[in-house]
N, CA, C and O of each residue as an XYZ file, in Angstrom:
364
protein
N     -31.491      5.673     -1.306
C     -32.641      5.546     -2.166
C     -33.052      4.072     -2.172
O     -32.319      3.135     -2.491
N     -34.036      4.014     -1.867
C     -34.520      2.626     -1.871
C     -35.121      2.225     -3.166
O     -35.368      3.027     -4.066
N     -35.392      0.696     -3.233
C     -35.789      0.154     -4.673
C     -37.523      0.688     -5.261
O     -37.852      0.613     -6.445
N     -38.483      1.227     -4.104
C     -39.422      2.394     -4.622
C     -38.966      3.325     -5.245
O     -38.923      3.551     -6.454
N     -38.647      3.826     -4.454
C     -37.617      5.771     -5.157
C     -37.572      5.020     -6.832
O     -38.354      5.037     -7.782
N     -36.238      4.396     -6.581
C     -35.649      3.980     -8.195
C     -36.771      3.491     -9.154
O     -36.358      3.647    -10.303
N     -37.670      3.112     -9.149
C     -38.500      2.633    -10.266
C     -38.991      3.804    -10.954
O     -39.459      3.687    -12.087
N     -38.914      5.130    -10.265
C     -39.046      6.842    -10.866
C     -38.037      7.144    -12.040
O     -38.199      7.706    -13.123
N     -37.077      6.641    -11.514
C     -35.913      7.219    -13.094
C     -35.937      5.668    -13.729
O     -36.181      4.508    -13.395
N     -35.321      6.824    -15.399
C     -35.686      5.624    -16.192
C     -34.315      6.348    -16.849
O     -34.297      7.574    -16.961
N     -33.310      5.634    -17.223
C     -31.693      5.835    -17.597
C     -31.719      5.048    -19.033
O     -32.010      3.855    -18.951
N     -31.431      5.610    -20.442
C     -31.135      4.836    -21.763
C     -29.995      4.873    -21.747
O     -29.582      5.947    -21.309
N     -28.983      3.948    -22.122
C     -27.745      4.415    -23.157
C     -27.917      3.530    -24.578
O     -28.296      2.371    -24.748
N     -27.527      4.448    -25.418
C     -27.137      3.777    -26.565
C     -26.273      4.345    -27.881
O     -26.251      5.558    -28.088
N     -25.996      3.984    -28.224
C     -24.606      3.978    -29.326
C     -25.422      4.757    -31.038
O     -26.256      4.238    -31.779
N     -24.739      6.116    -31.147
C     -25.277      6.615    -32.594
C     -23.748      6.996    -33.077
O     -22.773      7.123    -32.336
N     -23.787      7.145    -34.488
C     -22.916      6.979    -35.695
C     -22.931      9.033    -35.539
O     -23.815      9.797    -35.153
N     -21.493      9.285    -36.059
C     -21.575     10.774    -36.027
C     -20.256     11.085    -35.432
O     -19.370     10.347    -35.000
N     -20.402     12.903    -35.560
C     -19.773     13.716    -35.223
C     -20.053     13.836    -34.038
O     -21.203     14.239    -33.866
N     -19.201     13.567    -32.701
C     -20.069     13.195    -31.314
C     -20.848     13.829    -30.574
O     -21.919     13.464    -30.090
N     -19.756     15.778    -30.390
C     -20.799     16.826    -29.339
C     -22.223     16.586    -30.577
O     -23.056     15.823    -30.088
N     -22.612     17.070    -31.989
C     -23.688     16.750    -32.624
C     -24.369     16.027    -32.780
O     -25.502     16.333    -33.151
N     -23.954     14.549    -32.543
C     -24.779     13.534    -32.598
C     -25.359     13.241    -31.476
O     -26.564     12.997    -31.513
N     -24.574     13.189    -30.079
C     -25.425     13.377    -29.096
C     -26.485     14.863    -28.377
O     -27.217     14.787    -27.391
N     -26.291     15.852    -29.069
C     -26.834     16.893    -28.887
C     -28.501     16.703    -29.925
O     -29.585     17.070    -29.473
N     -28.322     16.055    -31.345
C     -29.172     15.609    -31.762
C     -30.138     14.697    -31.507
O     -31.328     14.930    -31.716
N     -29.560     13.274    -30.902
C     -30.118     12.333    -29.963
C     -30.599     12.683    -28.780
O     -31.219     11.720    -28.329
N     -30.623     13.659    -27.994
C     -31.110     13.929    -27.278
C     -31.775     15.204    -27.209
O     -32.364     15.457    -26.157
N     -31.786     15.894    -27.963
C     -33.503     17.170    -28.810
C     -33.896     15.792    -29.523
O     -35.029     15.814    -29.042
N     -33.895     14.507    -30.338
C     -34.884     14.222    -30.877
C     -35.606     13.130    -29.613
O     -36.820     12.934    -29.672
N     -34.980     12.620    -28.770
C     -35.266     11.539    -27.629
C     -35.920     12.241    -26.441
O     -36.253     11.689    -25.392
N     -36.090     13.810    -26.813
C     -36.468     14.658    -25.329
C     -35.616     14.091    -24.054
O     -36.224     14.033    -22.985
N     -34.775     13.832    -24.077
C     -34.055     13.327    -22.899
C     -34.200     14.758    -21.682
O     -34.050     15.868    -22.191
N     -34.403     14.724    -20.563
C     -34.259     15.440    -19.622
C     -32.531     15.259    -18.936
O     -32.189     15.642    -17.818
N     -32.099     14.929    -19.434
C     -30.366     14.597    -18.541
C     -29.510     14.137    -19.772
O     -29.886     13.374    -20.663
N     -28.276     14.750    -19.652
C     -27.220     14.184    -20.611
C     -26.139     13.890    -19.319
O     -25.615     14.823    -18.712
N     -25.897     12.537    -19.007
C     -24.646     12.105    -18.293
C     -23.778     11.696    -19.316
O     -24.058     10.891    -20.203
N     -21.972     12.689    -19.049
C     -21.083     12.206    -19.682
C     -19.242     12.554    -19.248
O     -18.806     13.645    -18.881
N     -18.660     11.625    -19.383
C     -17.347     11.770    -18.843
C     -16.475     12.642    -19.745
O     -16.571     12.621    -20.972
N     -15.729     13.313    -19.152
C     -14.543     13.800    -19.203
C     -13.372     13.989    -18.700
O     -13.032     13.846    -17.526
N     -12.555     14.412    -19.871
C     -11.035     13.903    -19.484
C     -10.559     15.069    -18.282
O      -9.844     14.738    -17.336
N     -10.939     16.124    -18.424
C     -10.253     17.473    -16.932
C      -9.113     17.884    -18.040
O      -8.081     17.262    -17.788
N      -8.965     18.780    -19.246
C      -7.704     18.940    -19.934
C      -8.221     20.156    -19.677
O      -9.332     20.668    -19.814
N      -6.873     20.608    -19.159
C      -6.656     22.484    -19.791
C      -6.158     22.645    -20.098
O      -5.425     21.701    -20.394
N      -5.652     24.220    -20.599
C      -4.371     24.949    -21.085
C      -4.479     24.421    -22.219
O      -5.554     24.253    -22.795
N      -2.711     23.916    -22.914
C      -2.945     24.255    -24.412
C      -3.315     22.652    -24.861
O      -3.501     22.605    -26.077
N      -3.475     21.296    -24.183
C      -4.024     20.042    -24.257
C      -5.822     20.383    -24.992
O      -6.417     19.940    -25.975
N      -6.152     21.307    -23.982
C      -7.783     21.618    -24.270
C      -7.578     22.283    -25.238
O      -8.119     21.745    -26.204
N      -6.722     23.819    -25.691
C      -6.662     24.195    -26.808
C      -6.936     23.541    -27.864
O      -7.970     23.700    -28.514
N      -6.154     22.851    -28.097
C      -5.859     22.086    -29.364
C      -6.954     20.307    -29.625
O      -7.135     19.717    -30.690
N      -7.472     19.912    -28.213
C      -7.826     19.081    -28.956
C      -9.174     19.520    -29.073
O      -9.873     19.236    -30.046
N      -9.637     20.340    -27.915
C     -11.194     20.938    -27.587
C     -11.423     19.995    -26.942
O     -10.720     19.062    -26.554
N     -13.329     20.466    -26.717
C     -13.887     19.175    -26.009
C     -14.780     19.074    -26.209
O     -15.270     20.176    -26.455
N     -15.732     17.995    -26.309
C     -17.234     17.163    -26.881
C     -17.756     17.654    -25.999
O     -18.787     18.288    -26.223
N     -17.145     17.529    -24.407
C     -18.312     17.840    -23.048
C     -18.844     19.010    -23.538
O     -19.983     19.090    -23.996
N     -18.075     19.905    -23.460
C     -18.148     21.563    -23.491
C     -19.072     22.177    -24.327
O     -19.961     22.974    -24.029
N     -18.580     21.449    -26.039
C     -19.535     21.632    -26.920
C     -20.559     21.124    -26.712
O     -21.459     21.356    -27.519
N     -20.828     20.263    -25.599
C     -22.590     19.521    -25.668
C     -22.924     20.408    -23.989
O     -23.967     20.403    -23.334
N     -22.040     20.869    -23.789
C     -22.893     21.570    -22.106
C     -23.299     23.042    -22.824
O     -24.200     23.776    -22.417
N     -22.588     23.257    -23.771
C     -22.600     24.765    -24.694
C     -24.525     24.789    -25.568
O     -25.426     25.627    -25.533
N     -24.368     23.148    -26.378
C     -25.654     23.334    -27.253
C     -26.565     22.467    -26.862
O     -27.453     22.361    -27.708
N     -26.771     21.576    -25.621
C     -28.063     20.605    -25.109
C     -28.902     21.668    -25.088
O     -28.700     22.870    -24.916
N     -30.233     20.796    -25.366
C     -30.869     20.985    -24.928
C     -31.618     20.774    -23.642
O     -32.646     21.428    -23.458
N     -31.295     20.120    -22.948
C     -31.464     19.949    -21.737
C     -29.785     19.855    -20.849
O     -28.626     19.907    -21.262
N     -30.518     19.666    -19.212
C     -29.089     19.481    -18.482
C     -28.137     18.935    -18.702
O     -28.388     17.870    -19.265
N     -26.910     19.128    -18.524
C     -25.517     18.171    -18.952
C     -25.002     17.864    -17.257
O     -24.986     18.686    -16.341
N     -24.646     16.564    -17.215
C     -23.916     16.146    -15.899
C     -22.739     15.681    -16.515
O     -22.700     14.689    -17.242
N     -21.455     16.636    -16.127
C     -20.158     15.608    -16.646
C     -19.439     15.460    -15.807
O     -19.054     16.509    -15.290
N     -18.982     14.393    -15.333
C     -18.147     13.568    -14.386
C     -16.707     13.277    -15.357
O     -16.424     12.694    -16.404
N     -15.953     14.150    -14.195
C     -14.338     13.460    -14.121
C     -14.268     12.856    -13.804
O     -14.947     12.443    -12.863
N     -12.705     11.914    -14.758
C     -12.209     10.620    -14.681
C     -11.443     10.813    -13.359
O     -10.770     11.842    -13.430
N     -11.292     10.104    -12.029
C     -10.242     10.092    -10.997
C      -9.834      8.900    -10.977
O     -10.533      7.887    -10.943
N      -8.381      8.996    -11.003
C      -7.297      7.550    -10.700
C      -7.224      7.461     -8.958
O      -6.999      8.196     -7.997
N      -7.618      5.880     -9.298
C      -7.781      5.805     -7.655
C      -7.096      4.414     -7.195
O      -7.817      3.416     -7.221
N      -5.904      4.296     -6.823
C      -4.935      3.037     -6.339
C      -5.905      1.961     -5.804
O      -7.002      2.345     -5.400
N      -5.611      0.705     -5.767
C      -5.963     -0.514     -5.646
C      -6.362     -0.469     -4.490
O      -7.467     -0.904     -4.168
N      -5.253      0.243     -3.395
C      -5.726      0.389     -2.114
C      -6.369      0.942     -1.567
O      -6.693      0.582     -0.435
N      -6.818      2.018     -2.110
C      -8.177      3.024     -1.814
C      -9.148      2.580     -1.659
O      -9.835      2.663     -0.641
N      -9.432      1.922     -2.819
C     -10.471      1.402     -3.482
C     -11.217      0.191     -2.456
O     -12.393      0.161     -2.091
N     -10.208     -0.694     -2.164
C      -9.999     -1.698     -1.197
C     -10.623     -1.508      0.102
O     -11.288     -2.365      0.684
N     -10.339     -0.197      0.572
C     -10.689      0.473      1.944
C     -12.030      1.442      1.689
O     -11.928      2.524      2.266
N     -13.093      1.281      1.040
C     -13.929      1.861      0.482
C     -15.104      1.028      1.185
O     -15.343     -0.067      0.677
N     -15.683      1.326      2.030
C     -16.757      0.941      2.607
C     -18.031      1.275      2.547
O     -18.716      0.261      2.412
N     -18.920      2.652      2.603
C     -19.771      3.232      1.648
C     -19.064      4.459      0.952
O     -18.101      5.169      1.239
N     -20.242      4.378     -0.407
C     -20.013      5.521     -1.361
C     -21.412      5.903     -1.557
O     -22.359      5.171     -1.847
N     -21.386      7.424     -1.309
C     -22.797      8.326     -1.825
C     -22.723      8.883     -2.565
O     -21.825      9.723     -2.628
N     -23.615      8.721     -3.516
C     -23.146      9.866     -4.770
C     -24.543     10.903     -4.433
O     -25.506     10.640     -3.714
N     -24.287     12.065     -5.169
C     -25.011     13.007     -4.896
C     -25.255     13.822     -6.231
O     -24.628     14.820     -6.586
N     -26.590     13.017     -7.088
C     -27.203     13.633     -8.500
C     -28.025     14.816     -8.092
O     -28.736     14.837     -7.087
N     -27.864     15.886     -9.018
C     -28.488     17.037     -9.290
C     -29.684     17.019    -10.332
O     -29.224     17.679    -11.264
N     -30.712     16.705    -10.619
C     -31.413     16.603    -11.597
C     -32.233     17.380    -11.656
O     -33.015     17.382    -12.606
């Protein structure tokens, strides 16, 4: 994507007070946001049981799309040997 393309998206973040899946589910029905990007931890079984999850509850009640990206641990040396990276958004 070149620096034309990019002047098309327009990306906010910012910080609201709250109960989180609600507050960002609220912030974004009142911001019309078209995209919710947000990380998660990858818990299942009885970890997810018990603590739940914000993603889930906000991919469950957005109003618009949810993109959630897992956390991956990636050694010093990987990382090191990393020459290009493409990412590939769905919007």
């Amino acid at each position: 994507m070149n620096r034309v393309d990019r002047t098309r998206y327009h990306a906010q973040a910012d910080a609201v007070l709250g109960m989180p899946a609600a507050s960002i589910v609220d912030y974004a029905t009142a911001t019309a946001a078209g995209l919710i990007v947000m990380g998660t931890h990858g818990r299942t079984g009885l970890a997810h049981l018990l603590m739940g999850s914000v993603a889930e509850q906000v991919v469950r009640t957005a109003p618009c799309p949810v993109l959630t990206v897992r956390q991956v641990t990636v050694t010093d040396e990987l990382v090191g040997n990393v020459t290009d990276m493409r990412l590939a958004i769905a919007v």
